[in-house]
N, C-alpha and C positions, 0 to 999 in steps of 0.2 A: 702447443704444437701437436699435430695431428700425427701419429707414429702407425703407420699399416705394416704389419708382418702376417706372411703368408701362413701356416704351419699346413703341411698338404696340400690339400685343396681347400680349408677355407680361411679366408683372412680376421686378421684380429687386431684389438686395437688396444695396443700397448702406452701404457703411461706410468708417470711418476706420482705417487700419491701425492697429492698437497700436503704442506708441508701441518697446517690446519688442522687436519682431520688425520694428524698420528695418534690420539688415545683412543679412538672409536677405530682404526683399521691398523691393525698390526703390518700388513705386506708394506712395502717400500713401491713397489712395482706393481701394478694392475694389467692382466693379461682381461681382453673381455672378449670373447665370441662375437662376432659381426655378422655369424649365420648367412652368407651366403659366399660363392667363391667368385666374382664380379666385383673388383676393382672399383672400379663405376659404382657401383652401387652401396659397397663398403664406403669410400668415402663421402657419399652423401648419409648415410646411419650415423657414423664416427661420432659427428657432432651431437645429433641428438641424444645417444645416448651416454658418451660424455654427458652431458648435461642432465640426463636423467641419475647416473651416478652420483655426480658431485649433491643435487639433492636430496635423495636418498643419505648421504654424509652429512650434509645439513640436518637431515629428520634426525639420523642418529645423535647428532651433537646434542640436538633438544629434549632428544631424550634423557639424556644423561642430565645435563645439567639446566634445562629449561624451567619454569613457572607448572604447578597445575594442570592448566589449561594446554598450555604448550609440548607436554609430555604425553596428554591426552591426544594432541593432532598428532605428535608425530607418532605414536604406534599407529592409527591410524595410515598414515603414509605411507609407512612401513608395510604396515600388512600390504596395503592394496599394491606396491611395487613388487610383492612376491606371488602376487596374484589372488589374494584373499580378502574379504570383507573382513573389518576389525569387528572382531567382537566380544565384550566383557567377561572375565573369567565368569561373572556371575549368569550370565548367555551362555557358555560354554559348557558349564554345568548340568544343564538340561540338554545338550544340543545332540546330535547319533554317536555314537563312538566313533564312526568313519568319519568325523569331520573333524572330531578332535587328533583321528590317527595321523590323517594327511598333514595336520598342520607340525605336528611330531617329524613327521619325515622328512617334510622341508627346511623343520629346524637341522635336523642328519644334515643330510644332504648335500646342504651351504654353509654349513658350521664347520670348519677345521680346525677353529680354537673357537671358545666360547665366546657367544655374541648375544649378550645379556641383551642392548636393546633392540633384536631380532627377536626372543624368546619371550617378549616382555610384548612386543607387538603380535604375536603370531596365536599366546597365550592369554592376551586382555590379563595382565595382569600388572596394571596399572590403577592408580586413585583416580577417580572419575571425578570431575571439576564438582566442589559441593557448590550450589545455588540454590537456598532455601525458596519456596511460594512464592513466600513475601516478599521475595527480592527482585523477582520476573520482571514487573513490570519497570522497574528503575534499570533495569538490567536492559533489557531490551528498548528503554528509550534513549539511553546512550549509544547504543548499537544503530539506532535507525535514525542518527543526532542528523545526519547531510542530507538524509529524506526529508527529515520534517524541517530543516533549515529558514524555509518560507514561512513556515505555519505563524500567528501572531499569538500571544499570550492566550487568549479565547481557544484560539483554533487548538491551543498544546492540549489547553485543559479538556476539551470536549474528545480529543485523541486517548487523553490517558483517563477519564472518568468509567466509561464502558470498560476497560482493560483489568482497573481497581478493581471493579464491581465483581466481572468475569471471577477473576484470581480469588476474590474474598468469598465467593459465591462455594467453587469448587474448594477453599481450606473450610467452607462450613459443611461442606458434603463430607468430606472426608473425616473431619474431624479433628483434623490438625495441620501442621506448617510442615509440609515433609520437601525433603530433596526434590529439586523439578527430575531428574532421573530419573524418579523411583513412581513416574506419572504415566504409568502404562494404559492397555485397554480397560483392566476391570476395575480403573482408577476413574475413568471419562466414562465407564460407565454411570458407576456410582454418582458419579456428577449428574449426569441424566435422571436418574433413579429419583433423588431430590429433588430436580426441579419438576419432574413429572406430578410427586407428590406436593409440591407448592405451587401447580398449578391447578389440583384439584382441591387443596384445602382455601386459598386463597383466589381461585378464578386468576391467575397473573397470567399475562399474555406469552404463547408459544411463539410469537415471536423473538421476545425478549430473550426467551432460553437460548434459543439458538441462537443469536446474537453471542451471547458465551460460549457457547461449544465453538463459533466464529472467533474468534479474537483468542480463547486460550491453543486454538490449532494452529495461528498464523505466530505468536508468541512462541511456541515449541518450536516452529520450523525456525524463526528467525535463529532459537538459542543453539540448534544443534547445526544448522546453517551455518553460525559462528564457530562453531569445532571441528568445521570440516567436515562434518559426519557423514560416511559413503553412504549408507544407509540408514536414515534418520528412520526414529521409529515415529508412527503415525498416529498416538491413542484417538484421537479423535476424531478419525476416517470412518465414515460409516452414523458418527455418533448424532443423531438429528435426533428430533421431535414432529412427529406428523399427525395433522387431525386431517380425515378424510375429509369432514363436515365444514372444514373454513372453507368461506369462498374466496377466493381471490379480489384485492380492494386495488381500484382506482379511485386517484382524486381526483373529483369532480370538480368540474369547470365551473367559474362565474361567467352565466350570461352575458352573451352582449346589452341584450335588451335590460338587463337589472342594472349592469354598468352606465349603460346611457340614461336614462329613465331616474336612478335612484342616485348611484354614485355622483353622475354630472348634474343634479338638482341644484340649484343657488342654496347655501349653506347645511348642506348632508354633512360637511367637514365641523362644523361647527361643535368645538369642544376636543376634538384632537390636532394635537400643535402640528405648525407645520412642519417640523421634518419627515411627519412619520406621514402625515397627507402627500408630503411630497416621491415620497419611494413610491409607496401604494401607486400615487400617479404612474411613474416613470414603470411599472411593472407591468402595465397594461399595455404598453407600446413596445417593450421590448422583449418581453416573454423571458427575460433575467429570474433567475433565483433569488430570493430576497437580499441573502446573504453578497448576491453580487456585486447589491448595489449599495448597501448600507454602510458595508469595507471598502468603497471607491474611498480611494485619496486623490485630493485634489488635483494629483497630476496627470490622472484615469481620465478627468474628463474634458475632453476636448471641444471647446464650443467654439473658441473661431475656427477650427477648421473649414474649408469650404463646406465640406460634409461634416457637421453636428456630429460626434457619437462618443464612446465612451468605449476605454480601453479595459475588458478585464483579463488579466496576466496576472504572473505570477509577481510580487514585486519581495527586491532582498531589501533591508536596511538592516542598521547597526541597531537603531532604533529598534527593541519589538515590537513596540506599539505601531510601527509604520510595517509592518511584515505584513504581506497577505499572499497564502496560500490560495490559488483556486483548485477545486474539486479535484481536476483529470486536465491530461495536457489536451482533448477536444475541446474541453469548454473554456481556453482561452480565445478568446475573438476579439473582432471588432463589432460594436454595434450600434448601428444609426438609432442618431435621437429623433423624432419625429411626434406632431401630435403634442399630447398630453405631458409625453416623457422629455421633451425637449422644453415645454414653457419650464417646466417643476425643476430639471439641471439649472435653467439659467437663473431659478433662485437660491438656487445654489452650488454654483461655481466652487466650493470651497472641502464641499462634499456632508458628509450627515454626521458629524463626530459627537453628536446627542447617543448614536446607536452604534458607534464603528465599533468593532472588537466587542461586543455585546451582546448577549442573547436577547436581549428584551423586547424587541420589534413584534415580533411575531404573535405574542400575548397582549400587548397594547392593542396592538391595531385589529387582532381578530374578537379581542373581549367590547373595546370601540363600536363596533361597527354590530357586534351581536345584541349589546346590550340598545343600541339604537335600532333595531330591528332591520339594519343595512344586508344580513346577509341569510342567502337562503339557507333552509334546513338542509344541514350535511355539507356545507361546505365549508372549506375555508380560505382565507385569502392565498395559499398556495397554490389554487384552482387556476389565478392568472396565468402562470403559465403553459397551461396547457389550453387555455384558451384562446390565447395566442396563434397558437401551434395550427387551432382548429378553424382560426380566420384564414390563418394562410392554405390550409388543405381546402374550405371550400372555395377559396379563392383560384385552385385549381396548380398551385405549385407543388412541385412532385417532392418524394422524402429525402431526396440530398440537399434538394434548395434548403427547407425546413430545417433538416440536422443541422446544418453547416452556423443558419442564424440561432438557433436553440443550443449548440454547444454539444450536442451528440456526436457519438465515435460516428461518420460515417465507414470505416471497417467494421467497426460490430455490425453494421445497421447491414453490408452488403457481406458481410463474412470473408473479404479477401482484402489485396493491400487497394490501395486509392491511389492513384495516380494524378500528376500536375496540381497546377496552383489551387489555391483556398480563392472562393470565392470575389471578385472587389468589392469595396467598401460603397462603391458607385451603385452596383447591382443590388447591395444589401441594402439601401435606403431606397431603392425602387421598388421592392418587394417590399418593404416596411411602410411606404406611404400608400403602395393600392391596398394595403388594408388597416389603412391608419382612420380611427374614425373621429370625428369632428369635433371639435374644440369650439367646449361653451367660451364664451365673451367672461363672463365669471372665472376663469379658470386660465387663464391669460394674463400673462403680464406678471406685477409684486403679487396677488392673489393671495392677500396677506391673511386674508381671515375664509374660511371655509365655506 
């Protein structure tokens, strides 16, 4: 119950401590300033900061008797409820004298009896949760368990492989398995410093590097993310690798004309089995990701529908082998089968479980098709998709039609929000077939051999 007493002109909100939080607050009664003398206005405060109170007594309880980790958030709490960022007695030790004096004064100040876990948050002078390197990544993939919920067995390991590599990368720069804590700036330097020098002893790609300085910054944030932390520290803000002399790489497109001419020849297939002939097919009509199509489960593809097409979403199962994670919430869609892509579905209704949950598509079919002399110089069969993209651009459709069937943010593409419905399914198969190109008689129907 809400208790307003005036004392002069300004009101105040009177309560009875819970009954809870008697060995963290010695008073019986709580007298609290409500800062202005407006009625009105007092009792719409009352509530909030009641409620700010009672969790503030909550931080303190966990201080006292919480976990680790849980003593670590709540100084944190603490401090920022008295107005200050937490910061580790071992931050404080370097920090101005005035910023240590202030926090001295506000211990005065509010203290009428001692209030260890105010002096304990005010002072960082708490055990900072220990989580060795090596433990990062296990650490943070339980933490991000309902993100990657969708992902399938494949999908976890190609998530956690890059993050392994990262974390083992930087315990070889450094030299050891030290606390993630103790992974400041000239920590991610030092990381840098190594991969700089094992890119010049060993030619490895600055790509690669930064891909680690990528994943161990997003790994930091999620850990200090998990402690609440007001102000996570950053080591790896700023920390890149730049060659002036790289040019910038697009993957090149497979020709139309090498596709009609060489791919649709009477037995070009010949010698690769059909489910991998069959994606390759279905990849030329629909400008899909490999991956898109190769983890359809049978329920993905819709062939009696009036309109032909294939669902890819997200899909849950208990099953992990039936889990498939798509990329980004853009590139879930609908998209018509047509052409090439629509005979290759209907042999298989069932979906491609030679390759689902599997890396190996990508090396079959591009070693295939190289070693047969199938494909030009510098390209690879990822090229279809953008070739796609570039039937329909000189076809004369504009960049949301495009985005919307290729699975792009149209907000990135226009940099603000997007309004009304996703395209129909109707419209997507009429853009799909004016630039759907012709289907050999060979390539039609069981098309059992190549």
């Amino acid at each position: 119950m809400v208790n307003l007493v005036r004392r002069g002109t300004t009101w105040y909100l009177k309560r009875r401590v819970p009954v809870q939080f008697a060995k963290i607050e010695p008073r019986k009664i709580i007298w609290i300033s409500l800062k202005t003398d407006s009625q009105s206005l007092a009792r719409i405060r009352a509530n909030t900061i009641w409620a700010e109170q009672v969790a503030l007594w909550e931080a303190k309880l966990l201080g006292r008797d919480g976990s680790e980790v849980e003593k670590y958030r709540a100084a944190q709490q603490i401090a920022s409820a008295h107005g200050f960022t937490f910061q580790h007695l071992s931050e404080l030790q370097t920090a101005p004298l005035e910023d240590i004096l202030e926090r001295v004064e506000e211990l005065a100040a509010t203290s009428g009896t001692p209030d260890k876990e105010l002096a304990t948050a005010l002072l960082g002078n708490v055990t900072a949760p220990t989580l060795k390197l090596s433990g990062l990544v296990d650490h943070v993939q339980d933490l991000n368990a309902h993100d990657n919920r969708f992902k399938s067995p494949e999908q976890m390991r190609l998530w956690l492989n890059p993050r392994k590599r990262a974390v083992g990368n930087l315990i070889k720069a450094l030299g050891k398995d030290c606390d993630v804590i103790a992974v400041g700036t000239p920590e991610a330097r030092r990381h840098r410093k190594w991969w700089q020098a094992k890119i010049e002893r060993e030619g490895q790609s600055v790509k690669t590097a930064n891909k680690d300085f990528h994943y161990l910054s997003g790994m930091l944030a999620r850990f200090y993310d998990d402690l609440d932390h007001e102000d996570p520290p950053r080591p790896y803000a700023g920390v890149a690798i730049r060659d002036r002399h790289a040019s910038s790489s697009r993957k090149a497109e497979v020709p139309v004309e090498w596709i009609t001419e060489k791919w649709f020849a009477p037995g070009a297939f010949n010698g690769l089995n059909a489910e991998a002939r069959d994606i390759l097919l279905m990849s030329i009509e629909t400008g899909c990701r490999q991956s898109e199509i190769y983890n359809l489960p049978a329920s993905a593809l819709k062939l009696d529908h009036p309109i032909p097409h294939i669902e890819v979403v997200n899909e849950a199962s208990d099953d992990p082998d039936n889990r498939r994670e798509v990329k980004n919430q853009s590139s879930q869609r609908q998209i018509p089968l047509v052409g090439v892509a629509l005979e290759a579905a209907k042999r298989h209704a069932e979906g491609f479980p030679r390759y689902r949950n599997k890396s190996s598509y990508s090396a079959t079919v591009n070693k295939f098709l190289r070693e047969s002399k199938l494909l030009p110089e510098g390209v690879t069969i990822g090229g279809l998709r953008h070739s796609w993209e570039s039937r329909m651009k000189k076809a004369g459709y504009d960049t949301d039609d495009r985005g919307e069937l290729m699975g792009h943010s149209l907000k990135g593409r226009r940099g603000r929000e997007v309004y009304g419905d996703s395209m129909p399914l109707a419209e997507r198969q009429e853009i799909a077939l004016s630039v759907m190109l012709d289907v050999p008689e060979h390539l039609m129907g069981t098309a059992e051999n190549g």
